[in-house]
C-alpha positions in Angstrom: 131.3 115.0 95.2 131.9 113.6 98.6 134.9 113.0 100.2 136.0 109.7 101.0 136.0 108.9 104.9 139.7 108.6 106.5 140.9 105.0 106.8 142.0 105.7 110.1 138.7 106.9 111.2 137.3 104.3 110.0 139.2 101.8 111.8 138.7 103.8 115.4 135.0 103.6 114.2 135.5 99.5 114.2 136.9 99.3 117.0 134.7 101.9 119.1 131.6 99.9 118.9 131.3 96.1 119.8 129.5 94.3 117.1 127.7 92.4 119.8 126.5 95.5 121.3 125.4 96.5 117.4 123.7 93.2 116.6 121.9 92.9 120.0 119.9 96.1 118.7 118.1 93.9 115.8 117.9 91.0 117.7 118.3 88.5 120.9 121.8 87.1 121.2 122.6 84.4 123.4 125.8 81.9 124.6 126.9 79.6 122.0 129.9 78.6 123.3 133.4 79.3 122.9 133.1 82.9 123.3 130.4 83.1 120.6 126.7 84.5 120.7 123.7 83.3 118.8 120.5 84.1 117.1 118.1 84.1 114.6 119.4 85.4 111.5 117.8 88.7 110.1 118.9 87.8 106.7 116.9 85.0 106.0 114.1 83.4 107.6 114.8 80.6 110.1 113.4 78.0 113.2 116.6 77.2 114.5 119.6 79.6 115.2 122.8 79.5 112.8 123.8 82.9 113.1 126.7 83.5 115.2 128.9 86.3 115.8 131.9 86.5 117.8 132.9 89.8 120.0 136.2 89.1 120.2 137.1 89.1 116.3 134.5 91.8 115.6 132.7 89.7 112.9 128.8 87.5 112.2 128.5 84.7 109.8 125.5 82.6 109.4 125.5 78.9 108.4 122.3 79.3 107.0 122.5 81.9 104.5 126.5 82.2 104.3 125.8 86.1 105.3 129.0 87.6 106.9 131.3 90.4 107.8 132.1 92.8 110.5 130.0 95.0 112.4 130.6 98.0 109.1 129.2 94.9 107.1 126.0 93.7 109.0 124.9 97.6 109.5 124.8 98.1 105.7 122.8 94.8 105.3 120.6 94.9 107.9 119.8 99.0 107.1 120.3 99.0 103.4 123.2 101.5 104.0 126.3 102.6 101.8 129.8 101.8 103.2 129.9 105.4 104.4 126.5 105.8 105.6 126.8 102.9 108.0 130.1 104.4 109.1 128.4 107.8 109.9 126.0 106.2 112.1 128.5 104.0 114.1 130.7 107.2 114.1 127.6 109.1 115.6 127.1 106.9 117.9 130.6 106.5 119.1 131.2 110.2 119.7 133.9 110.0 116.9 134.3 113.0 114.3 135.1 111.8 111.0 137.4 113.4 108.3 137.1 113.4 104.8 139.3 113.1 102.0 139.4 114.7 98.5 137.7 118.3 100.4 137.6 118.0 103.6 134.5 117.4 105.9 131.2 119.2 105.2 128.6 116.9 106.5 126.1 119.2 105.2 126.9 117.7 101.9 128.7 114.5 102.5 126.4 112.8 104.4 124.5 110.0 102.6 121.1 110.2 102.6 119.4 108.1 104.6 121.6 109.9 106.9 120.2 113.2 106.7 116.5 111.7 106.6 117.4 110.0 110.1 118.8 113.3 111.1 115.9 115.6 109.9 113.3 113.0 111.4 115.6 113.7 114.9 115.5 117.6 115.1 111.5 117.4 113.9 111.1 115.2 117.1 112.8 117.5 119.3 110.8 120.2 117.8 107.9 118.7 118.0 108.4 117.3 121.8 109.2 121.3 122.6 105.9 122.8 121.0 104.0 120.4 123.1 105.5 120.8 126.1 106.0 125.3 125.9 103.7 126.2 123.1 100.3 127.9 123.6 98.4 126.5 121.0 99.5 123.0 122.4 97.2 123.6 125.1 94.8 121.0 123.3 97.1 118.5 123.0 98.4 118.2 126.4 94.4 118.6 127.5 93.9 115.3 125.0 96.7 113.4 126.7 95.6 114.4 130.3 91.8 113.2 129.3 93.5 109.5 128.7 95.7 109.9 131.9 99.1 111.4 130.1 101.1 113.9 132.1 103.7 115.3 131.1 106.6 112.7 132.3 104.6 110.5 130.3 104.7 112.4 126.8 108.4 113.2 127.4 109.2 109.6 128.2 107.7 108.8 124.8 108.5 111.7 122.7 104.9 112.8 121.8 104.9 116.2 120.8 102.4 118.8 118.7 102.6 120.3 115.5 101.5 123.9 114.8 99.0 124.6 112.4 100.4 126.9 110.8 101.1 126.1 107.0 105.4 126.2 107.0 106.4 126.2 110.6 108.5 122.5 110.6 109.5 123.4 107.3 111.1 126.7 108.2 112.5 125.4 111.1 114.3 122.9 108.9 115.9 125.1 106.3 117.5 127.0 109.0 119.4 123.6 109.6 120.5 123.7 106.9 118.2 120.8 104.9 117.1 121.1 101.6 113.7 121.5 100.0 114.3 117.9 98.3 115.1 116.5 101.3 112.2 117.7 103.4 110.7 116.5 100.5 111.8 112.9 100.1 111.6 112.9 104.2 107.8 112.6 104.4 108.0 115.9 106.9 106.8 118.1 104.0 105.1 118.2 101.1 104.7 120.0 98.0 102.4 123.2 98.2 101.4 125.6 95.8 104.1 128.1 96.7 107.1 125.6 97.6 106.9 122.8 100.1 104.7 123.0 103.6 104.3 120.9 107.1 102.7 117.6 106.3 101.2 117.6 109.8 99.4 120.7 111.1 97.5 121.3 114.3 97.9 117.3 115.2 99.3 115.5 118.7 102.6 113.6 116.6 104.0 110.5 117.7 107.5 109.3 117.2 108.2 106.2 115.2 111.2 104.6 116.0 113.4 101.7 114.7 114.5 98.8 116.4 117.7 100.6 116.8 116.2 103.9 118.7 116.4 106.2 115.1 113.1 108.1 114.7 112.3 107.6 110.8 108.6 108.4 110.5 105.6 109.6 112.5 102.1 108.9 113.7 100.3 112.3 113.7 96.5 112.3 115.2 93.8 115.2 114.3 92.7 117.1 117.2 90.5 119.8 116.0 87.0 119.4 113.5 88.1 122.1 110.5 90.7 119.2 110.0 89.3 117.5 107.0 92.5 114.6 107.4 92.0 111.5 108.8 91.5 110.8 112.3 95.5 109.5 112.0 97.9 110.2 109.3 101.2 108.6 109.2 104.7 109.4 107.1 104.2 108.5 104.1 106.8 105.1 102.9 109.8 106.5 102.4 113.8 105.7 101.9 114.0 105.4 105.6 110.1 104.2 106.8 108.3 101.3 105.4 104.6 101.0 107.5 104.9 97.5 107.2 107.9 97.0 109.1 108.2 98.9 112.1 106.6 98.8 115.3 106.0 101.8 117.3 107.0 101.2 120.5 109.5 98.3 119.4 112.3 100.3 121.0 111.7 100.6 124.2 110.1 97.1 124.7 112.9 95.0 122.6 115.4 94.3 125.7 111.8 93.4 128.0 110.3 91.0 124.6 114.0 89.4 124.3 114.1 88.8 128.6 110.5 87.8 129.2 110.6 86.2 125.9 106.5 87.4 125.7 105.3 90.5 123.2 101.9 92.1 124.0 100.5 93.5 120.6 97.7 96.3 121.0 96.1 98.3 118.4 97.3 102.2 118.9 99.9 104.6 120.5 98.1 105.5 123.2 97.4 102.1 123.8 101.4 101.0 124.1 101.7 104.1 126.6 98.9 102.4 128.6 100.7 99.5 128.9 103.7 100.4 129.6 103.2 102.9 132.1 100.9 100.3 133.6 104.1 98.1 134.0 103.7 96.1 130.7 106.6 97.1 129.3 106.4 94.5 126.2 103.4 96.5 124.3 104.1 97.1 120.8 101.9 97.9 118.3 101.2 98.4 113.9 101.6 101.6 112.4 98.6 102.2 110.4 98.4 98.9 109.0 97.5 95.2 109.9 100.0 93.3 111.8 101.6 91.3 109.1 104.6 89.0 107.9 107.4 91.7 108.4 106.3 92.3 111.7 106.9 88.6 112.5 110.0 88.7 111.6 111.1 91.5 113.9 109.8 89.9 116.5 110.9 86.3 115.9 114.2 87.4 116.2 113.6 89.1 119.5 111.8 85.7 120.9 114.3 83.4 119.6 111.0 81.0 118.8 111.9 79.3 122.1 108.9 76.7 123.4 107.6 79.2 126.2 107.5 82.3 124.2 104.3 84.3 124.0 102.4 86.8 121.8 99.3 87.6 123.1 97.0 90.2 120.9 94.8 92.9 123.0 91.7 93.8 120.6 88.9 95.9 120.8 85.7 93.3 121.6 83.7 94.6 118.6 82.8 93.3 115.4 86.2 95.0 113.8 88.4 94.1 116.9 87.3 90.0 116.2 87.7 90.5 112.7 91.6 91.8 113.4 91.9 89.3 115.6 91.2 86.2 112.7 93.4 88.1 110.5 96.1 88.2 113.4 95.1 84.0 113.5 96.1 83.6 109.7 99.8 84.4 110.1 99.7 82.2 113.9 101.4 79.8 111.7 104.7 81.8 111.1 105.3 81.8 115.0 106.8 79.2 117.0 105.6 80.8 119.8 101.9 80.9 121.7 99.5 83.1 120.3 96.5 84.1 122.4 93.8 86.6 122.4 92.9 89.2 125.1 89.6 90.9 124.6 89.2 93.9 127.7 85.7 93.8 129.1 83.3 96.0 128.3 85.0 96.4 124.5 87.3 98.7 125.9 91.3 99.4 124.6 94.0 99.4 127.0 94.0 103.2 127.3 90.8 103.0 127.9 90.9 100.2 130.7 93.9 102.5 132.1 91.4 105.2 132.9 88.1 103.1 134.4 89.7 100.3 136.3 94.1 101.4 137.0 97.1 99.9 136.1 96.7 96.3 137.5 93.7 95.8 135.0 95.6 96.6 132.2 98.4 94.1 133.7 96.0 91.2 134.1 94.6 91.8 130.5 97.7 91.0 129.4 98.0 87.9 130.8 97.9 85.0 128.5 94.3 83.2 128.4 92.9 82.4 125.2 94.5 80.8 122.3 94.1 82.5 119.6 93.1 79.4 117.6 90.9 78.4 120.3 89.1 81.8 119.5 89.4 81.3 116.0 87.7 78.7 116.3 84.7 79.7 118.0 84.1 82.6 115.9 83.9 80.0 113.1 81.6 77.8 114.6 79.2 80.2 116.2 78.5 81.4 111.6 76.6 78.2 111.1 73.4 76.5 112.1 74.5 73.4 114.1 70.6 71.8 114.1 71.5 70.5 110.2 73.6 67.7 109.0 74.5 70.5 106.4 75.7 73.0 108.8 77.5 70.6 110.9 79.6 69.3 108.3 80.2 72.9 106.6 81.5 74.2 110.1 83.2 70.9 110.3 85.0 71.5 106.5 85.8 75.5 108.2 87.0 74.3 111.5 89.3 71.2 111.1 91.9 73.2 109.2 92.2 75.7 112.2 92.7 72.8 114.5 95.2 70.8 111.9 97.3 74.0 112.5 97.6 73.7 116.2 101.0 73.2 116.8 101.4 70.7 120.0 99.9 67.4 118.6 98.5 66.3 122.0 96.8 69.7 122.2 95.6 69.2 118.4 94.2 65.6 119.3 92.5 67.0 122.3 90.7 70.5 120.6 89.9 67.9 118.4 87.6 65.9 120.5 86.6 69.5 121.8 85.6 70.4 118.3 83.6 67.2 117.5 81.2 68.0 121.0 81.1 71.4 120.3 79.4 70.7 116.6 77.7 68.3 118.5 79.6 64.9 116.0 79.1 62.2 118.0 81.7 60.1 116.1 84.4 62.2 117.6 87.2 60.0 115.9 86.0 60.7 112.6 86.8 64.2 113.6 89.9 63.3 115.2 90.7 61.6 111.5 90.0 64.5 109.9 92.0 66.6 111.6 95.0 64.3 111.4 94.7 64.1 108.0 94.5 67.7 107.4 98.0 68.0 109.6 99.5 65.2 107.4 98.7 66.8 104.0 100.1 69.9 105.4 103.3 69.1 106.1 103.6 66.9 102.9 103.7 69.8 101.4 106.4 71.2 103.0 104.4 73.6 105.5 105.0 71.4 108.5 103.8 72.7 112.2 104.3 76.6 112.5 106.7 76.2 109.7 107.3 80.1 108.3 106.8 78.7 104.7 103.1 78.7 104.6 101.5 81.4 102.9 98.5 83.3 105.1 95.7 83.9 102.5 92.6 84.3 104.4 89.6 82.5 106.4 89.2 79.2 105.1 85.8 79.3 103.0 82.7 77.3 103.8 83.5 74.9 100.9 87.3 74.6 101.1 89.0 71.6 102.9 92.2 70.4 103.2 95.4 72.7 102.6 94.4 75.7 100.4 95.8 75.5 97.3 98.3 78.4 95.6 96.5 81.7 94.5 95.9 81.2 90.6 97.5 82.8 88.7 94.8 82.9 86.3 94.6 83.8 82.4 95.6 86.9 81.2 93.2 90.2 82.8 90.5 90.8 79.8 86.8 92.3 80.2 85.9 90.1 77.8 86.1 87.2 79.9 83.2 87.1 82.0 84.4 85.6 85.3 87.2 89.0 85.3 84.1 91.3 84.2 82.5 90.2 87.2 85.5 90.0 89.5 85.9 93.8 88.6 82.4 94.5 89.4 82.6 92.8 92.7 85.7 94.8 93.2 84.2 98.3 92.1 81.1 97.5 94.6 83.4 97.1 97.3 85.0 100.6 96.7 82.6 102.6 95.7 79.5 101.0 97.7 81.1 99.4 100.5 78.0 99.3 102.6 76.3 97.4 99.9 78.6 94.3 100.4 80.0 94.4 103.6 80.0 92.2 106.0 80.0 89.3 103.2 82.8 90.4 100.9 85.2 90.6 103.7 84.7 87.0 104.2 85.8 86.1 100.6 88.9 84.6 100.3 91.9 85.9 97.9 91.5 82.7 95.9 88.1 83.7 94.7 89.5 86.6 92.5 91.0 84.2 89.5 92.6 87.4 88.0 96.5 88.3 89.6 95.8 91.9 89.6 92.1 91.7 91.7 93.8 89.8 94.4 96.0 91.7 94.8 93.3 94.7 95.0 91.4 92.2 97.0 93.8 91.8 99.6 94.9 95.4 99.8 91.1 96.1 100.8 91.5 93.4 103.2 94.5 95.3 105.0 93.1 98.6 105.0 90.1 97.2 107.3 87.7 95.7 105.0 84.8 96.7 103.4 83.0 97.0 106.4 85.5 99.7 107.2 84.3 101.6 104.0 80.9 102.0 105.9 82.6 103.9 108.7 84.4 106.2 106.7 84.0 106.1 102.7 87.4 108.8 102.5 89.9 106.9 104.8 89.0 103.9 103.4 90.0 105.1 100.0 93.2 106.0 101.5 94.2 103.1 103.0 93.4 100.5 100.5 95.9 103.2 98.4 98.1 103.1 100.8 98.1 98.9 101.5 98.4 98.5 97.8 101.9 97.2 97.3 103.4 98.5 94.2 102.1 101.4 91.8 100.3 99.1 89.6 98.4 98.2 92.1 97.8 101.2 93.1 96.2 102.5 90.0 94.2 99.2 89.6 92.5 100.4 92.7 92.3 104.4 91.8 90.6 102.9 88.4 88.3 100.9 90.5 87.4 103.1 92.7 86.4 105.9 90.0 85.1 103.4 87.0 81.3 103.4 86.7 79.4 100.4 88.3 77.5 98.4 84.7 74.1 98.8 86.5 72.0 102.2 86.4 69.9 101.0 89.3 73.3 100.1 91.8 71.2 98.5 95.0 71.7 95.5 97.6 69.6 93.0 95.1 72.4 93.9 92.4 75.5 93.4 95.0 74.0 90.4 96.0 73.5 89.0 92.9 77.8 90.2 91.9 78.3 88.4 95.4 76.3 85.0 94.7 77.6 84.9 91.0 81.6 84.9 92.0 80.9 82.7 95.3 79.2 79.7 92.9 82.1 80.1 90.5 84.4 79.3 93.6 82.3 76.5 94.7 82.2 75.4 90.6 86.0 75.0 90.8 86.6 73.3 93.9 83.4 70.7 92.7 85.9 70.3 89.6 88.7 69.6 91.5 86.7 67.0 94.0 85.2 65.0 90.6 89.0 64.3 90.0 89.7 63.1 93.5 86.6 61.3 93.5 87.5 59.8 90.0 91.0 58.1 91.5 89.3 57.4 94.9 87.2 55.3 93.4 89.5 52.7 91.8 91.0 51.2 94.8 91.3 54.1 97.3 91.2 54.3 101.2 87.7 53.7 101.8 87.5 56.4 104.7 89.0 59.1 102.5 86.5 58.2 99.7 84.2 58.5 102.7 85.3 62.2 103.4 85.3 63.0 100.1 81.9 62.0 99.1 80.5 63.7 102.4 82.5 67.1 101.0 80.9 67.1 97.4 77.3 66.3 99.3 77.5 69.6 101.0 79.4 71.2 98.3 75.9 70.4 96.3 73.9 71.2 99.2 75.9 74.7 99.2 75.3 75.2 95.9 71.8 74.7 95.9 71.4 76.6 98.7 72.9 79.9 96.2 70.7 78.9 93.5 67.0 78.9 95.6 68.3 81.7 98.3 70.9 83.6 97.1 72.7 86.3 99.3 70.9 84.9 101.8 73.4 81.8 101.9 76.1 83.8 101.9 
């Protein structure tokens, strides 16, 4: 049983380290007044700053939430730590050796655990960081960072290091440090082999993930040689300590530049955040293996304060995938109160690779702010339909207006408005500018406001959708014998098993047209993990990282069944995916015609004429839509 830490350690470890100089690690802090500091509170989701905390008394409270304590307090809640836990890592980074009561101190034992995963995760590092930089075999890793214009200041500045491919080497190393199979174990570094655990990663260049307080507590681990039958990058598994969807590589070396220049450049890969920074853009961050999300937000939010001038700007690659990440990136625009924009390299190349053709002051313009992200949104958008038809007009009309109702400035909204209406070539631009105001007004009636974090991101608006989306159903209970699920789960096991047969079209369904709980939330796992289109690439990673995005167990099995369940056809071809595709896409369209009769219904008997107006014009190409499906099928996809 561990020993309980001495009260008078604990104390020195209080007074040791300056809550202000704790809190400053999570997030921006800045003058309040009367001694105070200020930010956004990690605790709960805010626009405005109520959490304070005061250097001199050694304690945080926010007004918001009611969270407080002192800096023992806010390192438990913000970490997830036990009492002692948090004061081992204060302790370790004040210098101060702790004693223990009730046995004395044997930290081998006594240590909590997240505490000996941090530490395991800091010796690996080190490790790894040595092979690279003395061990033969790493020859072909340093070669692969040279290629991409590495050296070696480079790899030691950001901890990239090799491991062996031998079978037990890291795992080894670790015992004789005294860590436990279970730990190595529950660490991600190893896992179980046939004889006892072995190395996770083998023969692979490893990056360093690191909190937003400098603690390594997973990797990014990239193949380098063709007899590795992994994928191309494999990262630590979710563990105690790393959760993929909220970390940031990089996020600890650009958090003091993001919180200054109040700007965050987001780029797609490691090598991509060493570009930038070596290339002087030292605000580079980038996802771990998974699409840039809500919890990524919120680490940066409270980095940028959501003051008016703060910027995001998102560096993707110009093909087809990068412009898809790019519209997902769009969906969660909302949750900032900063400027998003877009940066698209010429040529379709990354960072690294703009590094290497053109120097560092092309990677410094690329991240210069140019395009709005919505602005490229909505060009994407528009570009799908034909704008020679009344019919296409008003569907990329229907698609478009929500985007621009989302703008945050209103002068800027009014103004891409009038943009939108020549660029579909409307010549009663105020009917557009209507529209768009009325989409605004409706949204923040319900409660979503401008940028306001409590909108939900669920997708590309659909051809036939207008107006704020409404909630995902939650749908009757999951039974074969209802038809619309049997076909929901053939859609599904189409896009898993014969991805190439569906892509690009079922990556441009929304969430909502999966009426069953448990396939949209398969639906939307597929979605982070690249799409089906990424299926096409490669069939095996794909598996793997719609697995991996699931986010619970259940999930998880609902897509392992999917994936492995026969398809109901013998004959499994494009004219059968198309006609899966065509039956759950006029289902969609059915519903939303249901819910337009209603509105139509009440319009009718003394509503405002211009609404009915809009209304009517949406269930006209609604029908056209429809009819459309019925004569061409995939075709009007």
């Amino acid at each position: 049983m561990a020993g309980r830490i001495n009260d008078e350690d604990v104390k020195a470890v209080r007074d040791a380290v300056p809550i202000d100089a704790v809190v400053s690690e999570y997030l921006q802090l800045r003058n309040a007044g009367g001694g105070n500091l200020k930010g956004l509170c990690p605790f709960h989701d805010e626009k405005s700053p109520s959490f304070q905390v005061s250097p001199s008394k050694g304690l945080f409270h926010c007004f918001g939430c009611q969270e407080g304590g002192d800096t023992l307090t806010f390192v438990m809640k913000v970490d997830h730590l036990s009492f002692s836990e948090a004061v081992e890592r204060l302790a370790a980074q004040a210098g101060i050796t702790l004693r223990y009561e009730e046995g004395g101190y044997n930290p081998a034992h006594q240590r909590g655990e997240r505490i000996r995963l941090v530490e395991a995760h800091k010796i690996a590092a080190q490790w790894y960081a040595e092979q690279l930089a003395t061990g033969p075999e790493a020859e072909t890793g340093r070669v692969f960072l040279a290629e991409r214009g590495f050296d070696q200041a480079a790899a030691v500045h950001f901890g990239v290091g090799y491991s062996p491919q031998g079978w037990d080497h890291l795992t080894r190393y670790l015992r004789g440090k005294g860590f436990t199979d279970k730990e190595l174990i529950l660490s991600g570094l190893s896992q179980e082999g046939r004889r006892g655990p072995i190395d996770r990663f083998r023969g692979r260049l490893m990056w360093p993930i690191r909190d937003i307080g400098g603690e390594v507590v997973g990797f990014g681990a990239r193949k380098l040689y063709e007899a590795d039958n992994g994928p191309k990058y494999l990262n630590t598994p979710d563990t105690a300590i790393y959760k993929k969807s909220q970390v940031l590589y990089g996020i600890d070396l650009a958090k003091q530049h993001i919180a200054k220049t109040s700007r965050a450049v987001v780029v797609e890969g490691y090598t991509d955040v060493m570009a930038c920074h070596l290339a002087g853009v030292t605000t580079a961050i980038a996802t771990c293996g998974t699409a840039f999300g809500g919890d990524h937000i919120k680490i940066l939010r409270r980095l940028l304060m959501d003051n008016g001038s703060a910027r995001v700007i998102f560096t993707f690659d110009g093909d087809a995938a990068g412009q898809k990440a790019a519209l997902r990136a769009f969906e969660d625009d909302q949750k900032f109160a900063a400027e998003t924009y877009i940066a698209i390299a010429p040529d379709g190349m990354d960072p690294c690779e703009l590094r290497l053709a053109k120097g560092d002051d092309a990677v410094a313009d690329l991240a210069e702010p140019r395009t709005p992200l919505f602005e490229f949104a909505l060009r994407q958008i528009v570009a799908r339909y034909d704008l020679n038809t009344p019919a296409g007009r008003a569907a990329a009309l229907d698609e478009a207006a929500p985007i621009v109702a989302r703008i945050k400035n209103s002068g800027a909204q009014h103004e891409v408005a009038v943009e939108l209406a020549g660029m579909l070539g409307i010549l009663d631009t105020q009917f557009v500018v209507k529209r768009v105001a009325q989409l605004a007004r409706w949204a923040r009636e319900r409660g979503g406001g401008r940028g306001g974090p409590q909108q939900q991101s669920r997708g590309p608006q659909q051809p036939w959708e207008t107006g704020p989306r409404a909630a995902a159903p939650s749908g009757p209970a999951l039974t074969l014998r209802n038809p619309v699920h049997a076909a929901e789960r053939e859609l599904l096991k189409l896009a898993l098993q014969r991805p190439e047969l569906v892509s690009p079209a079922f990556d441009a369904y929304g969430a909502d047209e999966f009426t069953a709980p448990p396939y949209t939330a398969v639906h939307r796992a597929i979605a982070e993990a690249g799409g089906a289109e990424y299926g096409v690439q490669d069939a095996q990673e794909y598996l793997i990282r719609v697995r991996e995005a699931a986010p619970d167990d259940a999930v998880r099995a609902m897509v392992t069944e999917l994936a492995v369940e026969p398809i109901l056809r013998r004959t499994v071809d494009e004219t059968y995916a198309g006609t899966v595709l065509v039956q759950i896409r006029r289902r969609a369209v059915e519903r939303r015609v249901r819910d337009i009769q209603s509105q139509l219904t009440r319009l009718s008997t003394g509503g405002d004429p211009a609404e009915l107006a809009a209304v009517q014009n949406e269930m006209w190409v609604l029908q056209q839509y429809d009819q459309a499906l019925r004569e061409r099928g995939a075709e009007a996809l």
